[in-house]
matplotlib code that plots the C-alpha trace (Angstrom):
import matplotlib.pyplot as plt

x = [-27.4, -24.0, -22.2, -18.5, -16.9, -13.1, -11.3, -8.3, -6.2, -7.7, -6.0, -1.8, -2.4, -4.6, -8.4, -10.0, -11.9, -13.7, -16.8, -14.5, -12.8, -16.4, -17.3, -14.1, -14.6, -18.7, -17.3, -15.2, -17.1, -19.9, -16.6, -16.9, -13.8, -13.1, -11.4, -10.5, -9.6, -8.3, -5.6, -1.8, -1.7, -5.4, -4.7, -5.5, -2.4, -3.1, -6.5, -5.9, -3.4, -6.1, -7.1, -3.9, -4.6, -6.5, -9.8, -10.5, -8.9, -11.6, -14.6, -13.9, -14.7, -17.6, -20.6, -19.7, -15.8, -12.6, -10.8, -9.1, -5.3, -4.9, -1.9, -0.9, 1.5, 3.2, 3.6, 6.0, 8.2, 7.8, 9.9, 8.4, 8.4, 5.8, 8.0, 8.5, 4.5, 4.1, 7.4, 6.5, 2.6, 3.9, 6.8, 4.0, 1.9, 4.6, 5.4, 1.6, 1.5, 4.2, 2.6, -0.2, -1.1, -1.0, 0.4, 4.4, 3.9, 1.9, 4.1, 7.4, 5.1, 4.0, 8.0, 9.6, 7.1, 7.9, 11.6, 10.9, 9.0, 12.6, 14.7, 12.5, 13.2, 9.8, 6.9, 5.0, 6.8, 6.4, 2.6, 2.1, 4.1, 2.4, -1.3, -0.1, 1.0, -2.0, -4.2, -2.3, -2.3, -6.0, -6.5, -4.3, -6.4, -10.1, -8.7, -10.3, -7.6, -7.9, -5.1, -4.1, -2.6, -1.7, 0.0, -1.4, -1.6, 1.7, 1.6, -1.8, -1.2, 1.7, 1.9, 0.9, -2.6, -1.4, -1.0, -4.6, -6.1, -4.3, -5.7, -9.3, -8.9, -7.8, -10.8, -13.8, -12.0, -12.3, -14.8, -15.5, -12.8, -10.1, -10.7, -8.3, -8.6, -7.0, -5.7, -5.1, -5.0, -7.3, -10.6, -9.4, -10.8, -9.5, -5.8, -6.6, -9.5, -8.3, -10.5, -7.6, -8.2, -12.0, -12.4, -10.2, -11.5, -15.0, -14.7, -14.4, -17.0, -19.7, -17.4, -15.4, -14.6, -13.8, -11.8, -12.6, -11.1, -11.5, -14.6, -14.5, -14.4, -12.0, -9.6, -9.9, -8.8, -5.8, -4.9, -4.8, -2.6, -0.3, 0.0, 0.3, 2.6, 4.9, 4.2, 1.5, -1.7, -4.0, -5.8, -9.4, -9.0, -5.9, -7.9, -10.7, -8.0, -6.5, -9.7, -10.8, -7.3, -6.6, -10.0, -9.1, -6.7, -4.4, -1.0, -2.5, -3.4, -0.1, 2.0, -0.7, -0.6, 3.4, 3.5, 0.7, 2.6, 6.0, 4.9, 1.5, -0.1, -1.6, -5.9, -6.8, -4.8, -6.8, -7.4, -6.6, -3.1, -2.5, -3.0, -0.4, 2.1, 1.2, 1.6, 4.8, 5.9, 7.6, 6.3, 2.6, 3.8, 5.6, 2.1, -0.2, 1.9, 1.5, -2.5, -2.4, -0.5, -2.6, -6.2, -7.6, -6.8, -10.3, -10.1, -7.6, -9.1, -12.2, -10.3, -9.0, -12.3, -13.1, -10.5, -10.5, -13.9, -15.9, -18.5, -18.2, -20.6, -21.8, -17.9, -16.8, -19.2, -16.8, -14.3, -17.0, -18.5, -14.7, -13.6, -17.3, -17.0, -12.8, -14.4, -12.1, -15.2, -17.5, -21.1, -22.3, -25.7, -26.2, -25.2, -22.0, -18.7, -15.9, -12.7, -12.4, -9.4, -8.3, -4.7, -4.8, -6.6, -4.3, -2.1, -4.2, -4.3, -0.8, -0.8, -3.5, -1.2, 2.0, -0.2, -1.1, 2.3, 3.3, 0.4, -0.1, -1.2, -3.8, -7.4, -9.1, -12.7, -14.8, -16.9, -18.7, -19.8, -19.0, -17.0, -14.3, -10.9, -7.9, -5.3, -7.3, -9.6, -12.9, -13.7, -16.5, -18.6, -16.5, -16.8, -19.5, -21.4, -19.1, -16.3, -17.5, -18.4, -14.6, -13.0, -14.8, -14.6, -10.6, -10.3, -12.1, -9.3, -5.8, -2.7, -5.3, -6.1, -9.3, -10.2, -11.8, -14.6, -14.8, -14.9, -17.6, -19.5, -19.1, -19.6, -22.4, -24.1, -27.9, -25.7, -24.6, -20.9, -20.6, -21.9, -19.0, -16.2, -12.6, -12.3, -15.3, -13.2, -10.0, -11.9, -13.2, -9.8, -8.3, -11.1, -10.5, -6.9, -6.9, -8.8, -6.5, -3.0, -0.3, 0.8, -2.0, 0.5, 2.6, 0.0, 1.3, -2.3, -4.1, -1.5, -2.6, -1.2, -1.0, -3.3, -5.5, -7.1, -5.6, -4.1, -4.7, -1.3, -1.0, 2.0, 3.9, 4.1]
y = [38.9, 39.1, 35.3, 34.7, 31.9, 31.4, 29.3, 27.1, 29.6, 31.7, 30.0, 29.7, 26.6, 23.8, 25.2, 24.8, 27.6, 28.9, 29.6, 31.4, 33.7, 34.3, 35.5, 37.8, 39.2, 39.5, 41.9, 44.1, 44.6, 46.1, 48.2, 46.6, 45.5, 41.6, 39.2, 36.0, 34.0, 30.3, 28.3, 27.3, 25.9, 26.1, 27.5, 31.6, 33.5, 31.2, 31.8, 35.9, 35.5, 34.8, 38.6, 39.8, 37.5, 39.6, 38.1, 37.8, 41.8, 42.5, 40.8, 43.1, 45.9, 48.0, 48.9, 50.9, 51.8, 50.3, 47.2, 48.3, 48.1, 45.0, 45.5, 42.3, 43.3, 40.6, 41.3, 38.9, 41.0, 43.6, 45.0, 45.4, 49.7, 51.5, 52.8, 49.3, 49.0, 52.1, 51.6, 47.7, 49.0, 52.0, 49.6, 47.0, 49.7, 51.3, 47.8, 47.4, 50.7, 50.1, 47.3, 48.6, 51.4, 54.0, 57.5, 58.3, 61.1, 59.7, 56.9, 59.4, 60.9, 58.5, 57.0, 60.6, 60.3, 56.7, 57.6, 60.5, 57.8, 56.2, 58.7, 60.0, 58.8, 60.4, 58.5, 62.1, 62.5, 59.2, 59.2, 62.6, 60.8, 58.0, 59.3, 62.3, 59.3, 57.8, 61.2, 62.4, 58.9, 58.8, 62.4, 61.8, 58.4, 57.5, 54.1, 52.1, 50.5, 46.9, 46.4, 42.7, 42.6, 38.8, 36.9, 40.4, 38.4, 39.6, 43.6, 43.6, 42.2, 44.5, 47.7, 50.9, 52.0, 54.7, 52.5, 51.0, 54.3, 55.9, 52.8, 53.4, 57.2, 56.6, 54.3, 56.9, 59.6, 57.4, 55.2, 52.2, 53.5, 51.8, 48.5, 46.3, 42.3, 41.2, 37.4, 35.9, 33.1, 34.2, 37.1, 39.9, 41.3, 37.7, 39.2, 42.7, 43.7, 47.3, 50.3, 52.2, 49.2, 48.9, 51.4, 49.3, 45.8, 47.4, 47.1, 43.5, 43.1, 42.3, 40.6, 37.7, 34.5, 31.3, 29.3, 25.3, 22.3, 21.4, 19.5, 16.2, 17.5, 20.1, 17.4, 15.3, 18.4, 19.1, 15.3, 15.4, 18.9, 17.1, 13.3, 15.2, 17.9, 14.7, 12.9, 10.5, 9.5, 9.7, 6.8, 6.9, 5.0, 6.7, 10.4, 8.6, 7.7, 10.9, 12.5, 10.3, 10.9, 14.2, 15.5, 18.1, 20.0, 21.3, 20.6, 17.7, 16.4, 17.0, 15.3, 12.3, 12.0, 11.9, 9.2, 7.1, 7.2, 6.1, 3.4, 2.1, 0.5, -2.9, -2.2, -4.2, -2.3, -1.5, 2.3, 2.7, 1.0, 3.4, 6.2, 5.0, 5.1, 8.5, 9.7, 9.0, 11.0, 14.1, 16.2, 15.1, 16.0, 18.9, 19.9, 19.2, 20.9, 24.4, 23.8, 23.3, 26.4, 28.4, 27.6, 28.8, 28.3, 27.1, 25.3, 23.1, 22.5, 21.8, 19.3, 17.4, 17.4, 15.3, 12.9, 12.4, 10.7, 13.9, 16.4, 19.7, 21.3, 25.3, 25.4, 24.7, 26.7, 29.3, 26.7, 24.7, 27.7, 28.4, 24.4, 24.1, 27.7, 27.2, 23.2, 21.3, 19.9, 17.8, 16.6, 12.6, 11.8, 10.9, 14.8, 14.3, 15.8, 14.1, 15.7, 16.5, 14.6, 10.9, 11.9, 15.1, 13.1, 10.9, 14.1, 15.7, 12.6, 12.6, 16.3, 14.7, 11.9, 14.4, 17.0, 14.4, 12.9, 16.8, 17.6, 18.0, 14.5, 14.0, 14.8, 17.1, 18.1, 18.7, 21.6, 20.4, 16.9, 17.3, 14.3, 13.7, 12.2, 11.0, 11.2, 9.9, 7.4, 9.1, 7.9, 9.5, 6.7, 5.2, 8.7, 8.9, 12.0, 14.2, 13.0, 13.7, 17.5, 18.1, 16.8, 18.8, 22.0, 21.6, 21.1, 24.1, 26.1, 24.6, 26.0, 28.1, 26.9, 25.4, 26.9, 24.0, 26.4, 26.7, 23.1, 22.2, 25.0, 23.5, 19.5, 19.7, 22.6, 21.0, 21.8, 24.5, 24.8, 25.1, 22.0, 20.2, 19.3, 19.2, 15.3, 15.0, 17.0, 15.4, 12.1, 12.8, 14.0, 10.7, 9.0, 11.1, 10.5, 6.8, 6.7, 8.9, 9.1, 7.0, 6.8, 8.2, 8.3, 10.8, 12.5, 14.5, 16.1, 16.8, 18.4, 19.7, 23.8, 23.4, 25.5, 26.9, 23.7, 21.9, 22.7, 20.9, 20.6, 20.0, 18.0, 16.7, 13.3]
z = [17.1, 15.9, 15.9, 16.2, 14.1, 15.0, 12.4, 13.8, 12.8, 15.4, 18.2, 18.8, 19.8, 19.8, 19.0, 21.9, 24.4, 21.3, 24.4, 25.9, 23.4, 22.4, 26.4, 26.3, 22.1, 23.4, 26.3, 25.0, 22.0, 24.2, 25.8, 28.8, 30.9, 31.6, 33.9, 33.1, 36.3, 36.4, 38.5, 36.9, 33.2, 32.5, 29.7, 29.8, 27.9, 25.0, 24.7, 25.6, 22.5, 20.6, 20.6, 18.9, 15.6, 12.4, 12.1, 16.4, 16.1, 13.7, 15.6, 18.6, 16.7, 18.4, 16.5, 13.2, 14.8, 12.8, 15.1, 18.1, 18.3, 21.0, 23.5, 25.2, 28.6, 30.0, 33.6, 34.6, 32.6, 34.9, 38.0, 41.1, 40.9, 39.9, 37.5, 35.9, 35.6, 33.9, 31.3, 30.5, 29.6, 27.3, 25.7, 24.8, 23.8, 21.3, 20.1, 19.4, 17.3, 15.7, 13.9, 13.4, 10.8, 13.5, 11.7, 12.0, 14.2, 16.9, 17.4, 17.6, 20.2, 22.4, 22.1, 23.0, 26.5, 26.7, 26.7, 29.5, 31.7, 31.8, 32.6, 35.3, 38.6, 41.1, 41.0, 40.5, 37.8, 35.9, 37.2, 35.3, 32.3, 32.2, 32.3, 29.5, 27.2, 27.0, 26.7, 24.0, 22.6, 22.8, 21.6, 18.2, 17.2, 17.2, 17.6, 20.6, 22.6, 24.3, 27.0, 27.7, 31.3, 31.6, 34.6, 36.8, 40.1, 41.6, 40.7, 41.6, 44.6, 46.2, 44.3, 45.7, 44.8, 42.4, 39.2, 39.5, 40.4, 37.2, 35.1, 36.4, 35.5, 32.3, 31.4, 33.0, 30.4, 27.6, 28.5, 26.1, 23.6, 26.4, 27.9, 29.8, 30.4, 32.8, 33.7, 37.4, 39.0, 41.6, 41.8, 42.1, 45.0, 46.8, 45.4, 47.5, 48.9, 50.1, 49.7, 47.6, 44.7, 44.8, 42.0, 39.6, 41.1, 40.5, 36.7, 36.3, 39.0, 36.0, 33.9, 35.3, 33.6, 35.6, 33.0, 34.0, 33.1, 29.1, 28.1, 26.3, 22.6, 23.6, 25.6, 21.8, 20.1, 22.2, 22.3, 18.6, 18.8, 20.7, 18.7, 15.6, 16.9, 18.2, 14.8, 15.8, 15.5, 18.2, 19.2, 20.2, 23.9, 24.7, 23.6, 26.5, 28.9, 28.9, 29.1, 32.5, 34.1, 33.7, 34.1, 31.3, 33.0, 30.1, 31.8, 33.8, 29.5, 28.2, 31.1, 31.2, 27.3, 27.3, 30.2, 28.1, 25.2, 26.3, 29.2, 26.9, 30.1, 29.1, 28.4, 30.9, 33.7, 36.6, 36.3, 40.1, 39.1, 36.4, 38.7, 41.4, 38.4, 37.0, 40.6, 41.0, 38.0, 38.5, 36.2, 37.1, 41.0, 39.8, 37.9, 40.3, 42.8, 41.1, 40.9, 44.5, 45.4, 43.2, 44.6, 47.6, 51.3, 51.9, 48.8, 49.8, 53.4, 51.2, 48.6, 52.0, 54.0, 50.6, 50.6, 53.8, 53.8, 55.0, 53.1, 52.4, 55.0, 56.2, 57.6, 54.3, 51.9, 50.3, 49.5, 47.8, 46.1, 45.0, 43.6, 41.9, 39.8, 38.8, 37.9, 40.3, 42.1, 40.1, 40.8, 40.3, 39.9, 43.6, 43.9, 45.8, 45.3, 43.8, 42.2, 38.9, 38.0, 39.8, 39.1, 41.0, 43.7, 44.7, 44.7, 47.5, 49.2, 49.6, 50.8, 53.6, 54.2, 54.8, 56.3, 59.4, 59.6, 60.3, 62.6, 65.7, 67.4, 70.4, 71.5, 68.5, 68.6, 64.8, 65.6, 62.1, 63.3, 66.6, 66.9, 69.0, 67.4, 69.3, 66.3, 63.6, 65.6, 66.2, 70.2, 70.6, 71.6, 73.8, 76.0, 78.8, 78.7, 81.2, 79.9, 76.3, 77.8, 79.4, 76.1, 73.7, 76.4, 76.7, 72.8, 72.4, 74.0, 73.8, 75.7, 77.7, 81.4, 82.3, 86.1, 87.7, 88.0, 84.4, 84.2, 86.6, 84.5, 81.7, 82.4, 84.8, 83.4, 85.3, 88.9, 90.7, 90.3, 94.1, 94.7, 92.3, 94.7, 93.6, 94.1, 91.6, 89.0, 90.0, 88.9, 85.6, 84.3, 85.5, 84.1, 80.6, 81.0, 80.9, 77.4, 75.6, 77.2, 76.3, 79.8, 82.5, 85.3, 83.1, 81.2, 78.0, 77.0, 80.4, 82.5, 85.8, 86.3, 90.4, 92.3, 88.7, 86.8, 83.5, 80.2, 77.0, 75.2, 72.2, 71.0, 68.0, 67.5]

ax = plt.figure().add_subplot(projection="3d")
ax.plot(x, y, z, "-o")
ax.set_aspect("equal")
plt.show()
């Protein structure tokens, strides 16, 4: 079995994610397309410009072929035509033969198409460009091709089909001889799941890389990239410290390393106090922001259920599959969850804390646990059963009208609903409204729509 060994020198950085270069160098020297997914600052351009240097070049080499040129295409650089994705991958394709060994004439060719691309103005026309660059590219070198297509998130996301369609042409013709990698900060198919993309998303379907927080030899590493890039020494607690708050988050390391070394918190600081601190730091919000943006909706309801006290049940399940593969989830021994970093913790406990000052206040009902909560108090206990049964009924369907014949349905479902008189319902909701309105006589939850039933409002506080 062949066995990759990357010296330091291998990485632009600090040498960590050799397991990970060694996943991506493994696919593509098999010819096989890869996607590397991870949220904000985890770390994926650096490790992707790993491919461009000699000896990584070299190891991606297929069986008995000379190293592929590697193209890295920066798509942030990009417009937001088709005609911008098309000229930025040529242009980093041109710039990529250049330095290479590729002969004279092919390069003049592929830059007298590349120049036609940009004076074209029909998308027919550049398409037909575009796809005759890289034939004739193809057809005048033996030389496999690996394309690097980093930050793809946004032109995947709302381009027309056309340029993913040409891409998935373009590798059937050529097969393992052109391979693309791509980097998001999502799965693909979460980006765009239309059936004009499939084909393209289809190609990464066997080959995606989650890229996870840094383990602990890999946060010392990067700890001692950063002391010695600053002219320091790296202590072994603070390389711990570091490690514990940041979880191994590379932006979450280097803003956490920074604080520690200007502030030096006395050792004997409570860890909880040092996490207060490091919250109130910009750039720690202003990092933890952008990982919060990046994941998941149902990641983020998941990473709240958690905060807030709650587990992350059946209505949960995708967001929990989603924070335990990206390594933002973490399992103790007991086998519950906690989150992978205290600092970006108390982060999302914040987000809870604004989230409920902003919501919506009143009667709630948790399908999950089938509690029910007046603001944040849960009051289930204190509800009789019939009173429980209108509550969680009227929760159920807010702004809508509750016919009093839907309600004696629903509360005395052992009776026949003709036998339920209006006085009897008329009772119960004054009942209900004395143990959760602020003012029964003026009720602001339970209003009564004359001559239909009751309304569940729900109102800001």
């Amino acid at each position: 079995m062949f066995e990759m060994n990357f010296p330091q020198t291998t990485f632009p950085e600090a040498p960590v994610r050799a397991e990970d270069l060694r996943y991506i160098v493994g696919c593509v020297r098999k010819g096989q397309c890869c996607s590397l997914v991870g949220p904000s600052n985890m770390g994926k351009s650096l490790l992707l410009k790993s491919l461009l240097k000699e000896d990584v070049c070299q190891q991606c080499a297929q069986k008995r072929a000379r190293p592929p040129v590697v193209v890295f295409v920066d798509y942030l650089e990009a417009g937001d035509s088709e005609q911008a994705f098309y000229e930025l991958f040529l242009r980093c394709i041109l710039e990529a033969l250049e330095a290479s060994n590729t002969p004279e004439p092919t390069v003049t060719m592929l830059r007298t198409l590349y120049s036609a691309v940009m004076d074209n103005i029909t998308d027919v026309a550049v398409r037909s460009l575009f796809a005759r660059s890289v034939r004739e590219l193809m057809w005048q070198t033996e030389t496999a091709l690996i394309v690097v297509l980093d930050e793809f998130d946004d032109v995947f996301r709302t381009l027309a089909p056309w340029p993913f369609r040409q891409l998935r042409v373009l590798r059937d013709t050529y097969g393992s001889r052109l391979c693309y990698v791509v980097a998001t900060s999502r799965c693909l198919e979460r980006l765009r799941s239309d059936p004009d993309t499939y084909e393209f998303r289809e190609l990464f379907q066997t080959c995606t890389r989650m890229l996870r927080p840094l383990h602990t030899t890999d946060v010392e590493r990067f700890v001692t990239y950063l002391a010695e890039k600053r002219g320091y020494s790296p202590k072994r607690e603070r390389v711990a410290l570091v490690s514990d708050l940041s979880g191994g988050h590379p932006g979450l390391i280097e803003c956490v390393y920074d604080f520690l070394r200007r502030v030096r918190p006395d050792p004997t600081t409570p860890l909880q106090a040092v996490v207060a601190e490091l919250s109130e730091q910009w750039p720690i919000q202003q990092e933890c922001g952008r990982l919060w943006d990046e994941i998941e909706e149902d990641e983020r309801e998941g990473l709240l259920v958690l905060v807030g006290g709650g587990k992350l049940g059946p209505r949960t399940a995708r967001g929990r599959q989603g924070l335990e593969a990206k390594g933002l989830v973490v399992k103790r021994e007991g086998g519950s969850l906690i989150i992978f970093s205290p600092v970006f913790e108390a982060f999302v406990r914040q987000e809870l804390g604004r989230q409920r000052q902003t919501a919506f206040r009143g009667p709630w009902y948790d399908e999950e646990t089938r509690q029910i909560w007046l603001d944040e108090k849960d009051i289930t206990r204190e509800l009789s059963a019939d009173q429980y049964a209108l509550l969680a009924f009227m929760c159920q369907r807010p702004g809508r009208v509750c016919t009093k014949d839907e309600i004696a349905e629903k509360v005395w479902t052992d009776q026949s609903k003709e036998g339920i008189t209006d006085g009897q319902i008329y009772q119960l909701v004054k009942r209900v409204r004395e143990k959760i309105e602020p003012d029964p006589l003026n009720p602001r939850y339970i209003v009564t729509i004359r001559g239909q039933g009751y309304r569940l409002e729900m109102s800001s506080n």
